[in-house]
C-alpha positions in Angstrom: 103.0 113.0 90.7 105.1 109.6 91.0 108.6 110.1 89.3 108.8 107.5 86.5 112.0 106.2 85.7 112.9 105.6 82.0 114.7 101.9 82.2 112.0 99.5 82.3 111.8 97.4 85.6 110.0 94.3 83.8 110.6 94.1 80.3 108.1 90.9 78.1 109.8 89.6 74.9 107.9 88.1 72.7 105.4 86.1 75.3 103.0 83.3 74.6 101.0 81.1 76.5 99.2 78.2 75.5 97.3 76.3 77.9 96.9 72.1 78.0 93.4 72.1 76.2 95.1 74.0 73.1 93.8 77.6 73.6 96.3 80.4 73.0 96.0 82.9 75.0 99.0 85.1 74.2 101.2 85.4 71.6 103.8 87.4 70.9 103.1 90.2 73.7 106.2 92.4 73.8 105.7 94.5 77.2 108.1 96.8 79.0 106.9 98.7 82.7 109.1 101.2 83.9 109.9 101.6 87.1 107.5 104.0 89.3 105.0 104.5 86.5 100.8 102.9 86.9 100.5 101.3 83.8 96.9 99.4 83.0 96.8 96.0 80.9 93.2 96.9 79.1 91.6 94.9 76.9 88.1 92.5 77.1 87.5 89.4 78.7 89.7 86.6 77.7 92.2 88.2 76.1 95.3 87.4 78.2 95.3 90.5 80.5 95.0 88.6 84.0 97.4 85.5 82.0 100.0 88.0 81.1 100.5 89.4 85.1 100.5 85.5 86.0 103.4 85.4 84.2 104.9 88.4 85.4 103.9 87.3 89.5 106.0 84.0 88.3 102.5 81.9 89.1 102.5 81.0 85.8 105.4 79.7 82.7 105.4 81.4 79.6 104.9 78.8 76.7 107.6 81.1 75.0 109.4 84.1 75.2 111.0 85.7 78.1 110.3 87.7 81.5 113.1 90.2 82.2 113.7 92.1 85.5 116.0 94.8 85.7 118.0 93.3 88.6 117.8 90.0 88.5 115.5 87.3 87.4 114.0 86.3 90.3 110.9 87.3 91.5 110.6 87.4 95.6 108.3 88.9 98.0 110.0 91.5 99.0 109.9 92.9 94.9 106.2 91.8 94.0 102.5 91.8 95.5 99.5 91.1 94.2 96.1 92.0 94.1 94.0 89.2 93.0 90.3 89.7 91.4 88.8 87.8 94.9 90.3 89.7 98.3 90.8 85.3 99.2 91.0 86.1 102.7 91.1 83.7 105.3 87.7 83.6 106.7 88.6 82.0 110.4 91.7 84.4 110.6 91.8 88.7 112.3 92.3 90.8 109.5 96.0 91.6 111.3 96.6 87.7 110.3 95.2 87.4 106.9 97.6 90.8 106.4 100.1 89.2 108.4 100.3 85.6 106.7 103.2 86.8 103.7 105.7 86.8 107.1 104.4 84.0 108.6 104.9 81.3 105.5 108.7 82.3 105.7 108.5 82.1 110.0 109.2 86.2 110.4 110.2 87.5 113.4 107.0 88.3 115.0 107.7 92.2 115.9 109.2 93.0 112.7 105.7 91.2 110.8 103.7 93.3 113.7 105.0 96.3 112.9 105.0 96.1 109.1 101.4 95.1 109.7 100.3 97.8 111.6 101.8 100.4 108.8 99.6 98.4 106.0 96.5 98.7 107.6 97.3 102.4 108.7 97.9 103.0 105.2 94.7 101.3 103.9 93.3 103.0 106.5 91.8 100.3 108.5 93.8 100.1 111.8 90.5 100.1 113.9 90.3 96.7 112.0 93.1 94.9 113.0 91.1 92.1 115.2 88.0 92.0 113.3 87.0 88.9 111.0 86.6 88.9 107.1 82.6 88.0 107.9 82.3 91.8 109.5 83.6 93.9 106.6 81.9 95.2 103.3 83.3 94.3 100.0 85.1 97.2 99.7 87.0 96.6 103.6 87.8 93.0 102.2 89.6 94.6 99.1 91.9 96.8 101.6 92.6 94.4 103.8 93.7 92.6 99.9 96.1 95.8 99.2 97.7 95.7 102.7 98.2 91.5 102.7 99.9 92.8 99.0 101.7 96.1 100.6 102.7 94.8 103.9 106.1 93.2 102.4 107.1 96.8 101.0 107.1 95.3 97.2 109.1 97.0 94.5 105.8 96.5 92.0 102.2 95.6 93.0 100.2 93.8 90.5 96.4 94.3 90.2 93.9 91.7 88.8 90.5 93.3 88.3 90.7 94.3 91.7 87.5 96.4 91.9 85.6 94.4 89.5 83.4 93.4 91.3 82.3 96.4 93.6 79.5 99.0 93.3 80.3 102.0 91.6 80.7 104.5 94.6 82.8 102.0 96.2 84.7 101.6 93.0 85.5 105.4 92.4 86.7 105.5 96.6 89.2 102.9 96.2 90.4 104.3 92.9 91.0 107.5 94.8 92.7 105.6 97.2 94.6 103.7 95.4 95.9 106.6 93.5 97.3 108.4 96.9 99.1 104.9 97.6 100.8 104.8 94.5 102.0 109.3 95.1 103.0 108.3 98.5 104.9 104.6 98.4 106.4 105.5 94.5 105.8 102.1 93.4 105.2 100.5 90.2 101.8 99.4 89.6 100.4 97.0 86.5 96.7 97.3 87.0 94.3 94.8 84.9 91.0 95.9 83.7 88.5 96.2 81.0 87.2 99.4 82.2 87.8 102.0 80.1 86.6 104.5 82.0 88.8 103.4 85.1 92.2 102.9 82.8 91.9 106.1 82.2 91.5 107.8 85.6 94.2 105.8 87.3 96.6 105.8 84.4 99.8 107.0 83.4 100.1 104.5 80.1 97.1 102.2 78.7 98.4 99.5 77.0 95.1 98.3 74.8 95.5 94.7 74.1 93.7 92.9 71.2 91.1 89.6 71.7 92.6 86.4 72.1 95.6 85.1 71.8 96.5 88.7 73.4 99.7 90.8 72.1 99.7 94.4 72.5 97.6 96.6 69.9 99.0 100.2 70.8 99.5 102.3 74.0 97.4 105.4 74.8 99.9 107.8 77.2 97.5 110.0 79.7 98.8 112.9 80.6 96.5 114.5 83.0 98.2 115.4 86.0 97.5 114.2 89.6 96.4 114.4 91.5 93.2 113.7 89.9 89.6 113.7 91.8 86.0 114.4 90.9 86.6 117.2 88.7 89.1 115.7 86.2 86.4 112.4 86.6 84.0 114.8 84.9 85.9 117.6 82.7 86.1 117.4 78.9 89.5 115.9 78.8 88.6 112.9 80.5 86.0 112.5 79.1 88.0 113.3 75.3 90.1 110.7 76.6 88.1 108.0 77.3 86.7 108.4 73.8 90.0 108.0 72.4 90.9 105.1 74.7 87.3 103.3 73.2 88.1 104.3 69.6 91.5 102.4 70.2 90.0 99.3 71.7 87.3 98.9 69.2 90.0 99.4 66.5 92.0 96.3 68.0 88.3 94.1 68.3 88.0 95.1 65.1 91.6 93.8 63.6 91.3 90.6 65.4 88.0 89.8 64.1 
């Protein structure tokens, strides 16, 4: 299991985010992430979940409130990557390009972005890839060659929007698994957005349950269960126990907000 560290790398104070056409989305959202840990942002659609990592990736300015990094406030490559709902590769480029094109937007030394490029796609396990197109890969092969692009720079966190959304379910449950030996083996921080319950669960450390719009945090469900975790925690009474708890919680915050 991933060692967590108690000091919060990223630390939200008392967010909001309203948009031009007068919809708040957050407000108020008090977050801290420590560093190491896979916390999930869960909540249902439109509540802020994808707005509130915006924020944190620096892609988006907070209406109000405050983004805190533990060492500094700025918020480079080499600290973040992220995952976005769409793999938004380029469709006329090798996968070793689309992985490669974080080193060559700040003109990398080409054997230093080769090699970290190579150790992506070994580690997403697609190396018999590297000069294949976009158009020749499932859904599921587009979404690693996603992770790598987001891995590739070494980041200190990797932020997750809906990543498998949008996948088949045996696909899904792979990439979870994968996922999960990523995070054992690299010991980075992970903020993964979903409205899965059932995923939250199984890739989690912390669930933070977020209510309906304009988002702010409801409560935080802590699981437990060690890792690794495969097919038989997927079906064993305590995950499924704590699903149900994780459902109770987010129907409780539907329920306040309505």
């Amino acid at each position: 299991m991933a060692a967590v560290n108690n000091h919060p790398i990223i630390s939200l104070r008392n967010v909001g985010k309203t948009f031009d056409s007068g919809t708040v989305a957050l407000d108020g959202l008090d977050l801290d992430v420590r560093e190491g840990e896979f916390v999930s942002l869960l909540g249902p659609s439109g509540c802020g979940k994808s707005t509130a990592l915006r924020i944190v990736a620096g892609l988006s300015a907070p209406s109000r409130g405050a983004v805190h990094w533990a060492v500094g406030d700025d918020m480079s490559a080499e600290r973040l990557g992220f995952v976005f709902q769409e793999p938004t590769l380029m469709p006329w480029a090798t996968v070793a390009a689309n992985v490669g094109l974080p080193f060559k937007l700040v003109h990398a030394k080409e054997s230093y972005a080769r090699e970290r490029v190579e150790r992506a796609l070994e580690r997403v396990g697609l190396s018999a890839f590297a000069q294949s197109y976009p158009r020749e890969l499932s859904g599921g092969m587009k979404m690693r060659v996603s992770i790598a692009r987001a891995l590739a720079t070494e980041p200190q966190v990797l932020l997750m929007d809906e990543p498998f959304a949008a996948l088949d379910e045996i696909t899904r449950f792979k990439l979870n698994n994968d996922l999960l030996a990523l995070w054992q083996m690299l010991k980075r921080t992970v903020v993964f957005v979903t409205h899965s319950v059932f995923e939250s669960v199984y890739l989690s450390q912390r669930i933070v349950v977020m209510t309906p719009r304009p988002g702010r945090v409801f409560t935080e469900v802590a699981i437990n269960a060690p890792y690794p975790r495969d097919e038989r925690f997927r079906t064993s009474a305590e995950y499924a126990a704590l699903c149900r708890k994780v459902s109770e919680a987010l129907s409780e915050a539907t329920a306040e907000a309505a």
